[in-house]
HTML snippet that shows the backbone in 3Dmol.js (N, CA, C, O; Angstrom):
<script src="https://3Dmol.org/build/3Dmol-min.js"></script>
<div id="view" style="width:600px;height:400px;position:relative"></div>
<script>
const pdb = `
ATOM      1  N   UNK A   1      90.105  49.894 156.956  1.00  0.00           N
ATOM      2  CA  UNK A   1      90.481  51.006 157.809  1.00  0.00           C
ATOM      3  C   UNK A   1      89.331  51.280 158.789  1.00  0.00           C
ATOM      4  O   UNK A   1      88.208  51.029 158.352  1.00  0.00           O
ATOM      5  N   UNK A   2      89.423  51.741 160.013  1.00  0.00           N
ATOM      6  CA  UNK A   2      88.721  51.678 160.709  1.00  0.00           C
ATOM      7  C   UNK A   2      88.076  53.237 160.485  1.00  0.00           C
ATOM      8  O   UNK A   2      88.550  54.237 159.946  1.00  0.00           O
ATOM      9  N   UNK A   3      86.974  53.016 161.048  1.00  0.00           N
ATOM     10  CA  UNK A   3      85.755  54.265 160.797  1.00  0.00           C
ATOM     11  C   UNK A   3      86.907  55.649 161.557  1.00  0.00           C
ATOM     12  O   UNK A   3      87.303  56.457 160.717  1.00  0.00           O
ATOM     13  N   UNK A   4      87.360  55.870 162.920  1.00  0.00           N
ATOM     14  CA  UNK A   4      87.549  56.481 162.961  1.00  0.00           C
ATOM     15  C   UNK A   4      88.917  57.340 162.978  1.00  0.00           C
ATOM     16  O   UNK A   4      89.171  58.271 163.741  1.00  0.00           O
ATOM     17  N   UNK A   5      89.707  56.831 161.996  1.00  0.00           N
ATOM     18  CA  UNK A   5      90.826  56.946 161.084  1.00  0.00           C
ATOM     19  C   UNK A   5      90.272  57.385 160.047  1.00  0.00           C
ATOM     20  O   UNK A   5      91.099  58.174 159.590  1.00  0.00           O
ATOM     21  N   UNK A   6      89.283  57.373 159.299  1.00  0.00           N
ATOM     22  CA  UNK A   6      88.709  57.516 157.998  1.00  0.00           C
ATOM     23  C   UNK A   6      88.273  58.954 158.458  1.00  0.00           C
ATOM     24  O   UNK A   6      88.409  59.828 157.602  1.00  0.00           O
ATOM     25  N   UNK A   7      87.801  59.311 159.606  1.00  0.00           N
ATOM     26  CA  UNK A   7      86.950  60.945 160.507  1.00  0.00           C
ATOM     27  C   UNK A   7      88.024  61.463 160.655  1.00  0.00           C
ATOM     28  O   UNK A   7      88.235  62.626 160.311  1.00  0.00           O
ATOM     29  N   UNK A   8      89.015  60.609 161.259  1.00  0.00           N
ATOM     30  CA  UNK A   8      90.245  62.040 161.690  1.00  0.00           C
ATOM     31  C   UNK A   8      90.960  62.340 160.521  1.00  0.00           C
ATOM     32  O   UNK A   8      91.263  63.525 160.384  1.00  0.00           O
ATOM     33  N   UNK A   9      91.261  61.646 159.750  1.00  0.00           N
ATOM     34  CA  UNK A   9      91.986  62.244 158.187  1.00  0.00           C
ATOM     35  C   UNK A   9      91.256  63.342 157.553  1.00  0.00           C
ATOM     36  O   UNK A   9      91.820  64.403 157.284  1.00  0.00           O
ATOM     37  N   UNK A  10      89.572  63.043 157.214  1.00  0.00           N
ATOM     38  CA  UNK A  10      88.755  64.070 156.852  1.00  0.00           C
ATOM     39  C   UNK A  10      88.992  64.978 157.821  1.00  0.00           C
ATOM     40  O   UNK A  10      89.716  65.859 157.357  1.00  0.00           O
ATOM     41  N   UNK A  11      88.790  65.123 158.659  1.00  0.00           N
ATOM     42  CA  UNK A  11      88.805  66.609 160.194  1.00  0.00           C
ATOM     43  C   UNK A  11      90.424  66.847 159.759  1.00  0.00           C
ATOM     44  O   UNK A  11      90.230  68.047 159.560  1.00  0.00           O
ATOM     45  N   UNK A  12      91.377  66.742 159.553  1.00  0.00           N
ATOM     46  CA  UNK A  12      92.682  67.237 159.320  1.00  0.00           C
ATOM     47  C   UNK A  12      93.133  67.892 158.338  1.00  0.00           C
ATOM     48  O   UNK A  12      93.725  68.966 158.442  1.00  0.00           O
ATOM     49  N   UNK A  13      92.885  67.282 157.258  1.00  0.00           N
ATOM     50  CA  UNK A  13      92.303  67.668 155.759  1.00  0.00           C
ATOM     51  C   UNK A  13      91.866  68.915 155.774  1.00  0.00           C
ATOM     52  O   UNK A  13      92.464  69.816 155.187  1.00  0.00           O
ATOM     53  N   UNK A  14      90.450  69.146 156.649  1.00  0.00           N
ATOM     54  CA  UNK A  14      90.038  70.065 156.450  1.00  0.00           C
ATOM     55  C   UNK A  14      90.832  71.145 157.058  1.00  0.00           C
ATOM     56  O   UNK A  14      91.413  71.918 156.296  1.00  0.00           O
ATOM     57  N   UNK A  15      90.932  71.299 158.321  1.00  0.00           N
ATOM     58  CA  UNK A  15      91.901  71.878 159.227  1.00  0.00           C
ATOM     59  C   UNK A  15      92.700  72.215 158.659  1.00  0.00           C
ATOM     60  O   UNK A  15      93.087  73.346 158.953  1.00  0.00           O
ATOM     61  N   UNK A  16      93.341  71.589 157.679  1.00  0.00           N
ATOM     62  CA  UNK A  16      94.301  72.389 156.661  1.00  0.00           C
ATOM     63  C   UNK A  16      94.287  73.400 155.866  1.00  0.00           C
ATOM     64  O   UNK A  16      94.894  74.464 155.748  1.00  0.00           O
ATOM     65  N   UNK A  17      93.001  72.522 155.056  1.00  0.00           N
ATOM     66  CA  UNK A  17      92.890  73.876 154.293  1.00  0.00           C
ATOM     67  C   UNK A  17      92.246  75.043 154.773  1.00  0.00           C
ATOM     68  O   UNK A  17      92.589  76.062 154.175  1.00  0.00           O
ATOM     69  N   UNK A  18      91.358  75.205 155.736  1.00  0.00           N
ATOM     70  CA  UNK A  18      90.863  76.290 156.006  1.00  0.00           C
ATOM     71  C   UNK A  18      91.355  77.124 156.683  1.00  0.00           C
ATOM     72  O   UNK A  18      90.833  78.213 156.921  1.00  0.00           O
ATOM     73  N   UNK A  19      92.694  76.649 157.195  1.00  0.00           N
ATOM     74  CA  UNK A  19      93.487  77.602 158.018  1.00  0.00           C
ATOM     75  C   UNK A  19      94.999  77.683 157.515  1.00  0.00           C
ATOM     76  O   UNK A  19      95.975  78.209 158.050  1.00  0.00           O
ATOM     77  N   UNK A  20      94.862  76.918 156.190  1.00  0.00           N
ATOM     78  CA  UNK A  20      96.251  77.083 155.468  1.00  0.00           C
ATOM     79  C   UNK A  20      97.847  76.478 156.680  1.00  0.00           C
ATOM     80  O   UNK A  20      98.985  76.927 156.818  1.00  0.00           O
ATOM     81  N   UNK A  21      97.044  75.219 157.361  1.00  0.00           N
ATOM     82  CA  UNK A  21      98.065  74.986 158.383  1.00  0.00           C
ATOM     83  C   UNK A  21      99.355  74.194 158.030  1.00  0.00           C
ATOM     84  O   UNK A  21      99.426  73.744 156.887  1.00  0.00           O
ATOM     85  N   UNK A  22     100.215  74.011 158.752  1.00  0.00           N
ATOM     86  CA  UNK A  22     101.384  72.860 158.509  1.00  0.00           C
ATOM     87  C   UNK A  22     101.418  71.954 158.928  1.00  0.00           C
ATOM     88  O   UNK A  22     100.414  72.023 159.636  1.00  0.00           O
ATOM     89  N   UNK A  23     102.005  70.565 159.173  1.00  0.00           N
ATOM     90  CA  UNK A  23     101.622  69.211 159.335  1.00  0.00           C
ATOM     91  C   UNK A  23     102.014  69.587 160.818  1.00  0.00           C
ATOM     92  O   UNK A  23     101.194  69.125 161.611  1.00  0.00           O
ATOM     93  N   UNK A  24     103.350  70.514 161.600  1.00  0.00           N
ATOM     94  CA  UNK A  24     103.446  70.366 163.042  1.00  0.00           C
ATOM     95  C   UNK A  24     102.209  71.109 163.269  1.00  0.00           C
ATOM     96  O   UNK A  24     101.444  70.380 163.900  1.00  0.00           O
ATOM     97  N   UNK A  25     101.605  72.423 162.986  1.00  0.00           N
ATOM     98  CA  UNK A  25     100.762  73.224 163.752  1.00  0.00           C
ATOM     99  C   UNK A  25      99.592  72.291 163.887  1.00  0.00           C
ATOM    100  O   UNK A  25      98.982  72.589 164.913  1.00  0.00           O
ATOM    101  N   UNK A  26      98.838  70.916 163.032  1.00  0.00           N
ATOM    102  CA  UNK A  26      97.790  69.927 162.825  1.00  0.00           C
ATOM    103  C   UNK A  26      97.992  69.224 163.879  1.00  0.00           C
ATOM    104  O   UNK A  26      97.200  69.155 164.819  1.00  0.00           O
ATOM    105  N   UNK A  27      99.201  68.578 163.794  1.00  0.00           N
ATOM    106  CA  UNK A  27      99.499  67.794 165.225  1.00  0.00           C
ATOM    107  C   UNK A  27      99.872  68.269 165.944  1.00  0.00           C
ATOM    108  O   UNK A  27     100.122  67.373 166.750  1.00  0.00           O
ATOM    109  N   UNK A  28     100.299  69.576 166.564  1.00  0.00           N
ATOM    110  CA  UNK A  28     100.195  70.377 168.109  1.00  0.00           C
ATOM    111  C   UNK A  28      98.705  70.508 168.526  1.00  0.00           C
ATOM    112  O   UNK A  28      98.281  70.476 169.681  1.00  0.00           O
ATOM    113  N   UNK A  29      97.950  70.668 167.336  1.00  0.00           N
ATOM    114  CA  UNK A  29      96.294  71.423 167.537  1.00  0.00           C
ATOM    115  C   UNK A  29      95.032  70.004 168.091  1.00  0.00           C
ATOM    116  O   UNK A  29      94.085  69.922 168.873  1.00  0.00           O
ATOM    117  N   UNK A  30      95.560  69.339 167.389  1.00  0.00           N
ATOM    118  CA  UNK A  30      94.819  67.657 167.908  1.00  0.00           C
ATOM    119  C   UNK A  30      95.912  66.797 168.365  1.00  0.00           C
ATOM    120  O   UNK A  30      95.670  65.592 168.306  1.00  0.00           O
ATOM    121  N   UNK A  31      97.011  67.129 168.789  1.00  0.00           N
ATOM    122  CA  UNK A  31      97.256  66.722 170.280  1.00  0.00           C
ATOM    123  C   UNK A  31      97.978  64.895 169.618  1.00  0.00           C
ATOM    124  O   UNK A  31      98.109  63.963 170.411  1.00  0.00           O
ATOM    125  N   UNK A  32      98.290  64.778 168.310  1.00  0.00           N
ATOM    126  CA  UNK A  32      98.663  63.724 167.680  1.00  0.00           C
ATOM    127  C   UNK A  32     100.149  64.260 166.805  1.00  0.00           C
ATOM    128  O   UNK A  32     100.570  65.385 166.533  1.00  0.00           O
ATOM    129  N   UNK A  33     100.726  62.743 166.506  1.00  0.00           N
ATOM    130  CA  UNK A  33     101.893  62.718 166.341  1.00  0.00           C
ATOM    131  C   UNK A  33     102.005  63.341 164.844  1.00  0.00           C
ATOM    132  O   UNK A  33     101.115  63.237 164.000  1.00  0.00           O
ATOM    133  N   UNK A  34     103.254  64.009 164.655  1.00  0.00           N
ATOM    134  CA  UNK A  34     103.467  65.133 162.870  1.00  0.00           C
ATOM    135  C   UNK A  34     103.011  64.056 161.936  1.00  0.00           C
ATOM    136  O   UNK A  34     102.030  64.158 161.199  1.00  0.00           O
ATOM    137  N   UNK A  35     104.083  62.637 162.057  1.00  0.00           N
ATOM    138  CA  UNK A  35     103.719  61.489 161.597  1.00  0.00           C
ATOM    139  C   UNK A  35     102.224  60.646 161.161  1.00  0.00           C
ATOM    140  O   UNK A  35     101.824  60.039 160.168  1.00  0.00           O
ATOM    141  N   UNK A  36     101.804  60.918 162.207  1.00  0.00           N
ATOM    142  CA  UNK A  36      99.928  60.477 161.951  1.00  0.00           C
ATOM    143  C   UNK A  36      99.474  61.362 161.195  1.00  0.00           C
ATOM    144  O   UNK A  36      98.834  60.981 160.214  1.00  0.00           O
ATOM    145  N   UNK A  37      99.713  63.140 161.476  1.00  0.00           N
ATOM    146  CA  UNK A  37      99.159  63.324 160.541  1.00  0.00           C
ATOM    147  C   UNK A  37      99.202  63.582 158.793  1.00  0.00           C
ATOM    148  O   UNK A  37      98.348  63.731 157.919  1.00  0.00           O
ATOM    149  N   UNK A  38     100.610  63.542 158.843  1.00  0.00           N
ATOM    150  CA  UNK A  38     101.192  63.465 157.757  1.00  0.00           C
ATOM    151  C   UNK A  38     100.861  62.120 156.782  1.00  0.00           C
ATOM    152  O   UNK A  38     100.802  62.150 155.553  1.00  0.00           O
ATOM    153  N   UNK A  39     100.643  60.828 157.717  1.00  0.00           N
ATOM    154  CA  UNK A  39     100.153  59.264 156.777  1.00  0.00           C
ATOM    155  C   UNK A  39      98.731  59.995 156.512  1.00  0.00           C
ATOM    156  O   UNK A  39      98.316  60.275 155.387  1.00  0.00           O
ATOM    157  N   UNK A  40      97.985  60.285 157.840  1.00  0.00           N
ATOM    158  CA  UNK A  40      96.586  60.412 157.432  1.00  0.00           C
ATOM    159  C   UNK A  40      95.986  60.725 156.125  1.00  0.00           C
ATOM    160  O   UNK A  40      95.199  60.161 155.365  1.00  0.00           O
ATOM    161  N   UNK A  41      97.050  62.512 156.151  1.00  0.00           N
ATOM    162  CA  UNK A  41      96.601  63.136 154.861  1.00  0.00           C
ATOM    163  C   UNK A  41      96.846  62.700 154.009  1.00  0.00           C
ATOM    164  O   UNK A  41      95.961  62.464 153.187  1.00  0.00           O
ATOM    165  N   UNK A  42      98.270  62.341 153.740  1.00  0.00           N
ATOM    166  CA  UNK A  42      98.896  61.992 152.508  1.00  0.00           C
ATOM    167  C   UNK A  42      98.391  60.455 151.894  1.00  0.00           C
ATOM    168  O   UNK A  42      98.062  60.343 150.713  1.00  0.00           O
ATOM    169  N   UNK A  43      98.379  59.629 152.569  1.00  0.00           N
ATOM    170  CA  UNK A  43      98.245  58.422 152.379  1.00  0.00           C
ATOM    171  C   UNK A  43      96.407  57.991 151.884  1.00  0.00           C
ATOM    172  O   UNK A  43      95.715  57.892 150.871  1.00  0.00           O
ATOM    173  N   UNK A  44      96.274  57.815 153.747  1.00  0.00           N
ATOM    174  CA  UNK A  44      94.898  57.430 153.879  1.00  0.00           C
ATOM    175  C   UNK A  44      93.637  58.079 153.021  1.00  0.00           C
ATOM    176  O   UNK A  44      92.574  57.655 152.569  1.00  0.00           O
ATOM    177  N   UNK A  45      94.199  59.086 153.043  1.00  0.00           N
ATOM    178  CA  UNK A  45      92.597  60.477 152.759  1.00  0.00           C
ATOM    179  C   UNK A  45      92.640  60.076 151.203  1.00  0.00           C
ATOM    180  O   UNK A  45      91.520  59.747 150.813  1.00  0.00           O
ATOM    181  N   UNK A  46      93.640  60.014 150.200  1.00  0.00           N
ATOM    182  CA  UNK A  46      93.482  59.402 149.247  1.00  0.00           C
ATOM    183  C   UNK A  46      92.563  58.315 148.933  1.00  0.00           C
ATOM    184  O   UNK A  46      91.909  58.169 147.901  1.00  0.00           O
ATOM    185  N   UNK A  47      92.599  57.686 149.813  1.00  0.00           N
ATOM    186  CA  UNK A  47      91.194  55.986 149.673  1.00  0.00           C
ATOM    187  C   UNK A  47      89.617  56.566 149.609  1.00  0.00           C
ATOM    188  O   UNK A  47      88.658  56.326 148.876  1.00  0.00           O
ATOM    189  N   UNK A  48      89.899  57.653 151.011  1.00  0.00           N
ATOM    190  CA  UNK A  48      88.735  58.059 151.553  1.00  0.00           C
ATOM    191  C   UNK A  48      87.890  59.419 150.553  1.00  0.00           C
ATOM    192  O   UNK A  48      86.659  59.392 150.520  1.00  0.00           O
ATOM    193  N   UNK A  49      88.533  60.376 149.902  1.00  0.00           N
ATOM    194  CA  UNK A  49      88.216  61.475 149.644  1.00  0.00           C
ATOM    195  C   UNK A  49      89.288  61.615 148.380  1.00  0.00           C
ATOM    196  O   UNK A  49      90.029  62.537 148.723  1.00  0.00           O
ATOM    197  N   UNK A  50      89.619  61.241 147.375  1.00  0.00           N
ATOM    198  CA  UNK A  50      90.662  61.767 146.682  1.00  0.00           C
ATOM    199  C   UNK A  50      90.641  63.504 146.411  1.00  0.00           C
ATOM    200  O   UNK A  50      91.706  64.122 146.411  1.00  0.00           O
ATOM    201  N   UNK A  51      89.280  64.227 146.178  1.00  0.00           N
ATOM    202  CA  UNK A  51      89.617  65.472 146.097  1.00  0.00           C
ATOM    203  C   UNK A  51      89.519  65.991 147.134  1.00  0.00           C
ATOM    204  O   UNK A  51      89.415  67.179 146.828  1.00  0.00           O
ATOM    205  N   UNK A  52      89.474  65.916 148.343  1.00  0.00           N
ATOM    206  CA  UNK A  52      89.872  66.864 149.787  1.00  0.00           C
ATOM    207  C   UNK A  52      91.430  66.392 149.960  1.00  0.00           C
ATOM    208  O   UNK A  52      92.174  67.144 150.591  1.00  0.00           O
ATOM    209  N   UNK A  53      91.877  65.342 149.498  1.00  0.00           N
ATOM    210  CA  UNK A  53      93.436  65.058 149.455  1.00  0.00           C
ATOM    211  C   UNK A  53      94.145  65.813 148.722  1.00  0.00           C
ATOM    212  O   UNK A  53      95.128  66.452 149.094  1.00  0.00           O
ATOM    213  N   UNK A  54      93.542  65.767 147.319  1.00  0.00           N
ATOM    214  CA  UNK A  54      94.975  66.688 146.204  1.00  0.00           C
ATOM    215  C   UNK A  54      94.473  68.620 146.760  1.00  0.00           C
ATOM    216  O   UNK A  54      95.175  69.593 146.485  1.00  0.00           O
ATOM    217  N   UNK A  55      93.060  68.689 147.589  1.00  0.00           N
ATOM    218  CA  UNK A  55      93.239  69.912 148.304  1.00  0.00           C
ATOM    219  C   UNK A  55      93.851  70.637 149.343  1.00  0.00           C
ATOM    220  O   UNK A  55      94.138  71.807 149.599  1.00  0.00           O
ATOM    221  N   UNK A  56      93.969  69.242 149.974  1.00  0.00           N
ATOM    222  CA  UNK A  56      95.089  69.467 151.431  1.00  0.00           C
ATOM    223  C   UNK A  56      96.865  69.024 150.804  1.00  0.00           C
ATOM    224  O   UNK A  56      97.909  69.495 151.255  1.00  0.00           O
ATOM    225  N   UNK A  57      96.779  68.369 150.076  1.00  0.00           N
ATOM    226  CA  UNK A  57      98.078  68.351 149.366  1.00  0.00           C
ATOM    227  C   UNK A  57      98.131  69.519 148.340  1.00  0.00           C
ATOM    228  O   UNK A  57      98.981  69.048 147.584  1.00  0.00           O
ATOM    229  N   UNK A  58      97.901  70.359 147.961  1.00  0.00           N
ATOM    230  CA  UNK A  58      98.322  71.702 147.454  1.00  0.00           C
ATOM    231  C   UNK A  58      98.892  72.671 148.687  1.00  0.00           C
ATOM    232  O   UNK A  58      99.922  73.344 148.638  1.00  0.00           O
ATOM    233  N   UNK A  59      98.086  72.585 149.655  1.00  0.00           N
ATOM    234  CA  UNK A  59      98.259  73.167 150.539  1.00  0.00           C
ATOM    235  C   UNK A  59      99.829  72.695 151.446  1.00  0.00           C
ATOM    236  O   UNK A  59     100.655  73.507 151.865  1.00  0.00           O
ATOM    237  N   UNK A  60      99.885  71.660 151.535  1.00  0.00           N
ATOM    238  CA  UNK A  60     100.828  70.989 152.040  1.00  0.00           C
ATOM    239  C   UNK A  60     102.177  71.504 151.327  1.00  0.00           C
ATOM    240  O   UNK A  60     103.207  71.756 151.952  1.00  0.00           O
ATOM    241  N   UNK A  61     102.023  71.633 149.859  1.00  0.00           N
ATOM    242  CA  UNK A  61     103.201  71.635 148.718  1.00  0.00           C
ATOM    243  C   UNK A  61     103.691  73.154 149.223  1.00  0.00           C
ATOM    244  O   UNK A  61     104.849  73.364 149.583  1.00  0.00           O
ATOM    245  N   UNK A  62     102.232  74.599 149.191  1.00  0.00           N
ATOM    246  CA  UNK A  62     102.872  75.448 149.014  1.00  0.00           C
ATOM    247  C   UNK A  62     103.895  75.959 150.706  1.00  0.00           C
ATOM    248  O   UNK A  62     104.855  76.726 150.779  1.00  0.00           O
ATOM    249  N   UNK A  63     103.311  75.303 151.659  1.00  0.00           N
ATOM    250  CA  UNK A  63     103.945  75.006 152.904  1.00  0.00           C
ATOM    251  C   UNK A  63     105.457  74.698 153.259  1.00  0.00           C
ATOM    252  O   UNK A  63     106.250  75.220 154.042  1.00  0.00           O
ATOM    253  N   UNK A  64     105.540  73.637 152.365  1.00  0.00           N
ATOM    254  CA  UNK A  64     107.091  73.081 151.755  1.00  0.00           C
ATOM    255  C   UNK A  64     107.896  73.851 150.978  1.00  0.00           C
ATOM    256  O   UNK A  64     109.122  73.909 151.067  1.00  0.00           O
ATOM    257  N   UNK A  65     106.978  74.635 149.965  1.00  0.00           N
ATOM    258  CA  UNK A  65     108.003  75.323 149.643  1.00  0.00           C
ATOM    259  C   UNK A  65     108.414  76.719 150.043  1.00  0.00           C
ATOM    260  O   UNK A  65     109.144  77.412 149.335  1.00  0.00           O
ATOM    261  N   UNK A  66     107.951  77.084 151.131  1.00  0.00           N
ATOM    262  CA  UNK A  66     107.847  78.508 151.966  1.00  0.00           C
ATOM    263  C   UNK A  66     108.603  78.130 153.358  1.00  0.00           C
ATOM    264  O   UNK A  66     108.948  79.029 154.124  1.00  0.00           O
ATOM    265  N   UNK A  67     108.868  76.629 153.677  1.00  0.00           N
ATOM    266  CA  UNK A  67     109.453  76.395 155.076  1.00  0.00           C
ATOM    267  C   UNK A  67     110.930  77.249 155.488  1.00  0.00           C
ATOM    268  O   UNK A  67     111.280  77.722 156.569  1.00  0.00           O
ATOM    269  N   UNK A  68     111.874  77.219 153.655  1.00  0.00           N
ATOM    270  CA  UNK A  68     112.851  77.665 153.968  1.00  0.00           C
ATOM    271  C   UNK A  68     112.987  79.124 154.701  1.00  0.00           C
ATOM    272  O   UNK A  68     113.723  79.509 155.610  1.00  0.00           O
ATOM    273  N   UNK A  69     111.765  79.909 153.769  1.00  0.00           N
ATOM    274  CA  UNK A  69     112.010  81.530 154.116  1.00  0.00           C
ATOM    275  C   UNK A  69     111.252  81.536 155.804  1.00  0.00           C
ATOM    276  O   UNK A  69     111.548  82.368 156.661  1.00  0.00           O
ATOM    277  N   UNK A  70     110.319  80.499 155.980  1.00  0.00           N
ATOM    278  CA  UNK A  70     110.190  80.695 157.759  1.00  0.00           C
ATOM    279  C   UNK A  70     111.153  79.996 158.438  1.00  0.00           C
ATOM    280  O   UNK A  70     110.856  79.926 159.630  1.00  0.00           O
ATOM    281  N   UNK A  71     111.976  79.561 158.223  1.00  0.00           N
ATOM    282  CA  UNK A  71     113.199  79.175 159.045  1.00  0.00           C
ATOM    283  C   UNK A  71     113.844  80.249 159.178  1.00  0.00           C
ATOM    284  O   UNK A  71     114.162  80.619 160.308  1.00  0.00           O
ATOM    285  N   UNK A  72     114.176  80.976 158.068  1.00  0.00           N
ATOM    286  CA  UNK A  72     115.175  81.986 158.008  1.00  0.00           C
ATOM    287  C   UNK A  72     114.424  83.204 159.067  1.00  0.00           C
ATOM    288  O   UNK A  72     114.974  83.847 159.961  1.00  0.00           O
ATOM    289  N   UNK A  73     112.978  83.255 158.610  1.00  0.00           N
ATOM    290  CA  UNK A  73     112.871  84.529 159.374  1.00  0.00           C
ATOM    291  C   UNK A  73     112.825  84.372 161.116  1.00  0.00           C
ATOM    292  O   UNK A  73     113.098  85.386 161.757  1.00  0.00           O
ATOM    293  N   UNK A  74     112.518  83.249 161.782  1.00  0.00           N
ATOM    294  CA  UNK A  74     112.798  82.516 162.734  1.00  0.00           C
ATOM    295  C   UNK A  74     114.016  82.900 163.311  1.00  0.00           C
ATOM    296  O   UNK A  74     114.092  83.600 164.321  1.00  0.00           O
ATOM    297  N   UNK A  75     114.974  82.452 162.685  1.00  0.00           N
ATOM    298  CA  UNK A  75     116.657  82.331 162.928  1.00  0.00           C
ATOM    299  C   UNK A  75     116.652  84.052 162.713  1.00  0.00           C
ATOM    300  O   UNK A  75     116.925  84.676 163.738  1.00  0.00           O
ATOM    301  N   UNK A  76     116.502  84.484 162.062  1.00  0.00           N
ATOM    302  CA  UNK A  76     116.511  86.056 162.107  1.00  0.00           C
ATOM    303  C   UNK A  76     115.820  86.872 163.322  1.00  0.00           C
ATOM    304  O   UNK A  76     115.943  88.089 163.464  1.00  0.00           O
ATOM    305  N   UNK A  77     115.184  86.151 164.054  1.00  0.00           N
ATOM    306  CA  UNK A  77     114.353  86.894 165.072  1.00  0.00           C
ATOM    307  C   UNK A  77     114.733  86.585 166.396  1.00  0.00           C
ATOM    308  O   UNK A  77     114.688  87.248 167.433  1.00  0.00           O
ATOM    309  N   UNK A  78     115.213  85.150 166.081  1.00  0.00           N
ATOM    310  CA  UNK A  78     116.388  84.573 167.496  1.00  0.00           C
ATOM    311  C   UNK A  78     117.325  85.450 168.041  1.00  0.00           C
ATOM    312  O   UNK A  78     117.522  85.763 169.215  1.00  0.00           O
ATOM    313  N   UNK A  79     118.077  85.930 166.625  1.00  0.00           N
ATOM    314  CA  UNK A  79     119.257  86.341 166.685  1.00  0.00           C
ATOM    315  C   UNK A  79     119.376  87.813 167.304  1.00  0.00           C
ATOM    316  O   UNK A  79     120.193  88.373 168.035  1.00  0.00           O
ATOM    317  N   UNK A  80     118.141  88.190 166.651  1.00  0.00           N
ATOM    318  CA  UNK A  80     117.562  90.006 166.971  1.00  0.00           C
ATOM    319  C   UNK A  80     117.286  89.972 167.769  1.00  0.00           C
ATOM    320  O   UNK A  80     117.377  91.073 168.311  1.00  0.00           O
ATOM    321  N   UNK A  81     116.688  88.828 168.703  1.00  0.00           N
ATOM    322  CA  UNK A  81     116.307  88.977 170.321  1.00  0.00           C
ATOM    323  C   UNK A  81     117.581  88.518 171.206  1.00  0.00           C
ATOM    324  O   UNK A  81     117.396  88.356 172.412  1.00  0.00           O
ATOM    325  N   UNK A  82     118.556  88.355 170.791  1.00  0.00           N
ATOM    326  CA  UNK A  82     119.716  87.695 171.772  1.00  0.00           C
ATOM    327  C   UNK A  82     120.789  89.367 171.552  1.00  0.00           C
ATOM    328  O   UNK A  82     121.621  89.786 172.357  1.00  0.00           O
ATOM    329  N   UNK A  83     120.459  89.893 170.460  1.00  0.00           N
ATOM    330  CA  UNK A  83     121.351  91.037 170.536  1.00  0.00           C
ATOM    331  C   UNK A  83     120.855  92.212 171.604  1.00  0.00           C
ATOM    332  O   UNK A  83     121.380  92.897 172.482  1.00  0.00           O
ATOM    333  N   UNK A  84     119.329  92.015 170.922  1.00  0.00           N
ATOM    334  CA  UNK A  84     118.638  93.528 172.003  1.00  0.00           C
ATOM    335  C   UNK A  84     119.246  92.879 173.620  1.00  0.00           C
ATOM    336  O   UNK A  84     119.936  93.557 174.382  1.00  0.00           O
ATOM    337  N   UNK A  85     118.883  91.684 173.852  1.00  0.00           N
ATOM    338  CA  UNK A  85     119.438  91.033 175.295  1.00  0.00           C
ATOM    339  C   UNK A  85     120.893  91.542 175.438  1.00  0.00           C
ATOM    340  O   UNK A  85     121.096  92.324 176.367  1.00  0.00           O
ATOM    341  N   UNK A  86     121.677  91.287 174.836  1.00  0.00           N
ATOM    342  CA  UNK A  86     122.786  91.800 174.852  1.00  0.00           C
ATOM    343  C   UNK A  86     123.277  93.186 175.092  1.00  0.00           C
ATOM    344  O   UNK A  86     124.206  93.557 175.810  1.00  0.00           O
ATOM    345  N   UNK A  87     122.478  93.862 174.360  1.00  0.00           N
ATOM    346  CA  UNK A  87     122.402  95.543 174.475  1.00  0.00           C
ATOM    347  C   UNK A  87     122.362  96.098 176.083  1.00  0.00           C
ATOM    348  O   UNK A  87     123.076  96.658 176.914  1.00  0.00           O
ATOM    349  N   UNK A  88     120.787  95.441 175.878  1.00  0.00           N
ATOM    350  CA  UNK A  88     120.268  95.625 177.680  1.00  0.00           C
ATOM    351  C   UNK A  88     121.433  95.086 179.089  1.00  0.00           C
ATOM    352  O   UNK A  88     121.790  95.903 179.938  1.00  0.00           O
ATOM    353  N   UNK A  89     121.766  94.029 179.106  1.00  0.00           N
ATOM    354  CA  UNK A  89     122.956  93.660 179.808  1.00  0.00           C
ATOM    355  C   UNK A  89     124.232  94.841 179.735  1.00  0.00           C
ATOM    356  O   UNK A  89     124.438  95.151 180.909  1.00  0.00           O
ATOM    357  N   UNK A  90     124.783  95.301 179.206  1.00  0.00           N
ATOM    358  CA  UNK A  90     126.216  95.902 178.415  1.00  0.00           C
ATOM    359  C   UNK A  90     125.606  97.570 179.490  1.00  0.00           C
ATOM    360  O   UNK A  90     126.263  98.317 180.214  1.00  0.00           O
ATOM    361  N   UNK A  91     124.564  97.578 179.225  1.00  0.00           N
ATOM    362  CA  UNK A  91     124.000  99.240 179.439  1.00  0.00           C
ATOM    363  C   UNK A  91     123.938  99.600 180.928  1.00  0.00           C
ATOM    364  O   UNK A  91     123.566 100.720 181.278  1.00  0.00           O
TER     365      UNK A  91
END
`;
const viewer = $3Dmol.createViewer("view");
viewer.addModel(pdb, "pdb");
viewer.setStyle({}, {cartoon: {color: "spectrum"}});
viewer.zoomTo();
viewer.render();
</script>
């Protein structure tokens, strides 16, 4: 693996955990694909670091399992902003 694949997995890793991020907010923030960073962590960082991996993979897990209730509150805030729009128009 090349040296600096081995730097950006560690720098992502970390980025994770210290800001408790998600695999899109990692790759909007360094400007790389969800995909890259998703092999990086998951995969690569394992070779490189096994315990900054099962640390950014905890983090990753509790992410996954919280996506549903931020979808919902998302779709709940869409919806609340298309009504107030609605209101305002009607008035």
């Amino acid at each position: 693996m090349k040296d600096y694949i081995e730097k950006r997995a560690v720098i992502l890793a970390e980025y994770i955990i210290e800001n408790n991020a998600t695999v899109r907010s990692t790759a909007h923030k360094f400007h790389i694909s969800k995909s890259t960073v998703h092999k990086d962590v998951t995969e690569r960082l394992i070779k490189i670091n096994p315990a900054l991996a099962a640390a950014a993979h905890k983090v990753l897990d509790e992410n996954k399992a919280e996506r549903h209730i931020r979808g919902g509150m998302a779709t709940r805030e869409k919806y609340k902003k298309k009504s107030s729009f609605a209101k305002k128009i009607d008035a």
